[in-house]
C-alpha positions as CSV (number, residue, x, y, z in Angstrom):
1,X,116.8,10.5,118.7
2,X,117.2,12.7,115.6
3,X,116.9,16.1,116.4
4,X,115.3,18.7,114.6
5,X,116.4,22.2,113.3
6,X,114.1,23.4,115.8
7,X,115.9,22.2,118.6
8,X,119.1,23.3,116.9
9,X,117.8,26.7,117.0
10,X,116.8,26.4,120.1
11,X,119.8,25.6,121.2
12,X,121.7,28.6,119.4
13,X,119.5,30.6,120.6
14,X,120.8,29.5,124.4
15,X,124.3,30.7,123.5
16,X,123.3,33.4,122.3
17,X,124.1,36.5,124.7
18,X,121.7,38.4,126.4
19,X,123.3,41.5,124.5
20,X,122.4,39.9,121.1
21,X,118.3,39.2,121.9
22,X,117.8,42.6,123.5
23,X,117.1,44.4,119.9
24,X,115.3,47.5,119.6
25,X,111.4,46.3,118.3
26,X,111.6,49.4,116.3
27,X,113.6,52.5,115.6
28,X,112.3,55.9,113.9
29,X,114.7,56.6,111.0
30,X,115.2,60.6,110.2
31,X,117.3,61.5,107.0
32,X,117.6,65.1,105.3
33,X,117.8,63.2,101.5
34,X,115.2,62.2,99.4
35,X,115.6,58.7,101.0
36,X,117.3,57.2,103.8
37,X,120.8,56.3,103.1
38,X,122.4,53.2,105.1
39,X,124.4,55.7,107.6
40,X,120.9,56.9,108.2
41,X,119.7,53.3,109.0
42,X,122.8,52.6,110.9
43,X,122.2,55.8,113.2
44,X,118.7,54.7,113.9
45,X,119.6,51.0,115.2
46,X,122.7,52.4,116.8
47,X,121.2,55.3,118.5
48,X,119.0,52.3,120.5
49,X,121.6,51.3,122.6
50,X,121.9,53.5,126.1
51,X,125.8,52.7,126.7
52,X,127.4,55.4,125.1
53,X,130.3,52.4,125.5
54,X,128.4,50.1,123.8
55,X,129.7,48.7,120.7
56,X,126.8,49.6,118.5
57,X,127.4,53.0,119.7
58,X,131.0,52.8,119.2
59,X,130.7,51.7,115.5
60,X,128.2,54.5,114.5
61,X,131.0,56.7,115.9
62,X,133.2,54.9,113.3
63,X,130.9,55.1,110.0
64,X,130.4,59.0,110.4
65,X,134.4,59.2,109.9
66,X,134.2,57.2,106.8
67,X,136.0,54.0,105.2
68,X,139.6,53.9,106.9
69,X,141.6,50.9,108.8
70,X,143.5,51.7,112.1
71,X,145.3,49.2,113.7
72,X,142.7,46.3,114.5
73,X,140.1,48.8,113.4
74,X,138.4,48.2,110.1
75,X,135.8,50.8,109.0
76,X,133.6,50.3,105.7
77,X,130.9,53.1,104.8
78,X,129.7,52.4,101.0
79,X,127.0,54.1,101.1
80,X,126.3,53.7,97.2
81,X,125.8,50.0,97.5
82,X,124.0,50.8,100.8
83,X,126.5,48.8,103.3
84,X,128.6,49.5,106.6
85,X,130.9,47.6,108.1
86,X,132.6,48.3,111.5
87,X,135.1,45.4,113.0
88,X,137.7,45.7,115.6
89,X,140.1,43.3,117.7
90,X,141.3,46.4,120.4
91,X,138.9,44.9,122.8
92,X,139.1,41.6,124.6
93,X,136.6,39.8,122.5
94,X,136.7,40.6,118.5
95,X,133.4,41.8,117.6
96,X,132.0,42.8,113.9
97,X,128.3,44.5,113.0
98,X,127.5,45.1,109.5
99,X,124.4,46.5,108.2
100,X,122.8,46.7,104.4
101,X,119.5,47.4,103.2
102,X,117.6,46.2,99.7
103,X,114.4,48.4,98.1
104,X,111.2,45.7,97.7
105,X,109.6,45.8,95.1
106,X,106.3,47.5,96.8
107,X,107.9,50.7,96.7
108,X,106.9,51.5,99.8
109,X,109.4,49.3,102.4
110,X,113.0,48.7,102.5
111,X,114.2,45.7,103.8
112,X,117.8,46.1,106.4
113,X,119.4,43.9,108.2
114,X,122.0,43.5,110.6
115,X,124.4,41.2,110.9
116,X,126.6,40.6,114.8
117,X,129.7,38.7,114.5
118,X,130.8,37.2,117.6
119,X,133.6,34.8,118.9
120,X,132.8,31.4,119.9
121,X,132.6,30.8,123.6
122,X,136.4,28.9,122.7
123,X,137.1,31.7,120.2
124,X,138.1,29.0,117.6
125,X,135.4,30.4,115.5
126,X,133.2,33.3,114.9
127,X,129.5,33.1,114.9
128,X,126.8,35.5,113.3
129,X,123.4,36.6,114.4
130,X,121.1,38.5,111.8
131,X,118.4,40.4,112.0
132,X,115.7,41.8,109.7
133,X,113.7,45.5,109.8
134,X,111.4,46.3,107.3
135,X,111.5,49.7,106.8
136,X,107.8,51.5,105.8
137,X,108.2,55.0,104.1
138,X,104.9,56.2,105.1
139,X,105.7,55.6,108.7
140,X,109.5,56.6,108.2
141,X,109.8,53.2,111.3
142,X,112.1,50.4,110.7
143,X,110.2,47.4,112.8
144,X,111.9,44.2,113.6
145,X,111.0,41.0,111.9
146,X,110.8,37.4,111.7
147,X,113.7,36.8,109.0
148,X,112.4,37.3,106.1
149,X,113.3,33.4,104.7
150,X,111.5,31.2,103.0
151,X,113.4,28.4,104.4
152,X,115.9,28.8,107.5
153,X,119.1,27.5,106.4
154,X,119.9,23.9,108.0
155,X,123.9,22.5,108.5
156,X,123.1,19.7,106.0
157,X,122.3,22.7,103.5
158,X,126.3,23.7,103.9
159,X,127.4,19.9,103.5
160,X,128.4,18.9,99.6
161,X,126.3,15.8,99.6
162,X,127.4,14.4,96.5
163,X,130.7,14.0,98.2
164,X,130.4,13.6,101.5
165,X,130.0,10.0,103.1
166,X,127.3,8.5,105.3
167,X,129.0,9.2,108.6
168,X,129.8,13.1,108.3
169,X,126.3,13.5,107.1
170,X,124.6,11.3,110.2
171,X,127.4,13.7,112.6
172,X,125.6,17.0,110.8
173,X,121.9,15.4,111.0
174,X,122.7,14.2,115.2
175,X,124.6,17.3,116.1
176,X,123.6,18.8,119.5
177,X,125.2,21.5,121.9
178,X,128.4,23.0,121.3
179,X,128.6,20.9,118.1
180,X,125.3,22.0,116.9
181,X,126.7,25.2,116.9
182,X,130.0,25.2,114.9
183,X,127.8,23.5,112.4
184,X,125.6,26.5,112.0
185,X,125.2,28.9,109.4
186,X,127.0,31.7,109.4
187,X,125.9,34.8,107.2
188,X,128.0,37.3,104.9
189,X,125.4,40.0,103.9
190,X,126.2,41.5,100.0
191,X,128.2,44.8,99.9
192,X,127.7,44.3,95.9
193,X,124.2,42.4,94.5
194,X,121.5,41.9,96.2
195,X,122.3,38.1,97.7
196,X,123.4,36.5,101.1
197,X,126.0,34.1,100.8
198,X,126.1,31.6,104.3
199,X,128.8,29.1,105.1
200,X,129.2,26.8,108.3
201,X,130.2,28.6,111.3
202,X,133.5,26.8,112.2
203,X,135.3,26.1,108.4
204,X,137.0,23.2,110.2
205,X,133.9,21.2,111.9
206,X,134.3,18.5,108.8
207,X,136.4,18.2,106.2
208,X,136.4,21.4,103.8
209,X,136.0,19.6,100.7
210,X,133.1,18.1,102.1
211,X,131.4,21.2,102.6
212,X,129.8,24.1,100.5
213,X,128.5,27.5,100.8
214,X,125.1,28.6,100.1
215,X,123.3,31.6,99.1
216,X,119.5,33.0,99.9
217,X,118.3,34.5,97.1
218,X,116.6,37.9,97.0
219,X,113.2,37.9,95.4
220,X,112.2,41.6,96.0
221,X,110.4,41.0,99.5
222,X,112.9,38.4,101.1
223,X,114.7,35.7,100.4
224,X,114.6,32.0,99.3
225,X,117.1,29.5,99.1
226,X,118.9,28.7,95.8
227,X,117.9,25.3,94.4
């Protein structure tokens, strides 16, 4: 039976922990500038999460003290390319969330996402989990959304086609479970240019020169995969 990037996603979205689906549906974003900067976006989402031990929590701590690196602790604020990265390897399970934000072309939204890095349930890998607000200016509300793709990435996207032979691409096409997942995309969102590169999950789940990175494309209201 061939099975469908539905049912991958389905499955994904099985592993996925519970911590990862409970997003806020909408956070009210308060800033003293003439716009929102990304800390301002990052205190909104953060401020969500009730544990005051919660990571989210944790990394806000982290981007009010600015860019430094501590350790296994890895701060990045930039907040004139409008990105934030908090990663750290202290606790028992690595764990990364970075956050950027791009102005549509409407004038009157602003697109963020964030993006959850996570070790596999082997920790031979690391998986991502992104989500989208679009930010409304009249409203001053981020609201979560469906991502804003025109296509959801598939494995075979990340697999060089020209190069790679029947078998490995029949193993991407019939991958299920555990599999299914190492096979995934996994996203890198753009601390420079406007663009989200994605590459397979696990770098080692077929041969590396058989495999290729890809980029979404940002169009000024979302994105769409590059041809």
């Amino acid at each position: 039976m061939k099975i469908t990037t539905k049912t991958i996603l389905m499955l994904v979205l099985l592993a996925v922990p519970a911590m990862c689906l409970a997003q806020p549906e909408s956070c009210k974003v308060t800033f003293t500038s003439k716009d929102p900067t990304i800390i301002d976006f990052a205190r909104a989402y953060c401020s969500q999460f009730d544990e005051s031990t919660s990571f989210e929590k944790i990394a806000f701590a982290a981007f009010s003290k600015g860019t430094f690196k501590k350790g296994k602790v890895e701060c990045v604020v930039d907040s004139k390319n409008g990105y934030v990265k908090y990663s750290s390897a202290d606790q028992e399970e690595p764990e990364t969330l970075e956050m950027c934000y791009w102005n549509c072309d409407n004038k009157n939204e602003k697109l963020v996402a964030v993006n959850t890095i996570l070790p596999s349930p082997d920790s031979e890998y690391n998986e991502s989990y992104l989500i989208f607000y679009r930010y409304n200016t009249k409203t001053g509300k981020m609201t979560l959304i469906e991502a804003p793709f025109d296509r959801e990435p598939d494995p075979i996207d990340l697999v060089d086609q020209d190069k790679a032979d029947r078998k490995t691409i029949e193993i991407v096409l019939g991958s299920h479970n555990e599999d299914a997942n190492r096979l995934q995309p996994f996203f890198i969102l753009p601390r420079t240019g406007k663009d989200i590169i994605y590459r397979m999950a696990d770098p080692n789940a077929i041969p590396k020169q058989l495999q290729r990175e890809g980029r979404l494309i940002w169009d000024g209201n979302g994105f769409c995969p590059e041809n």
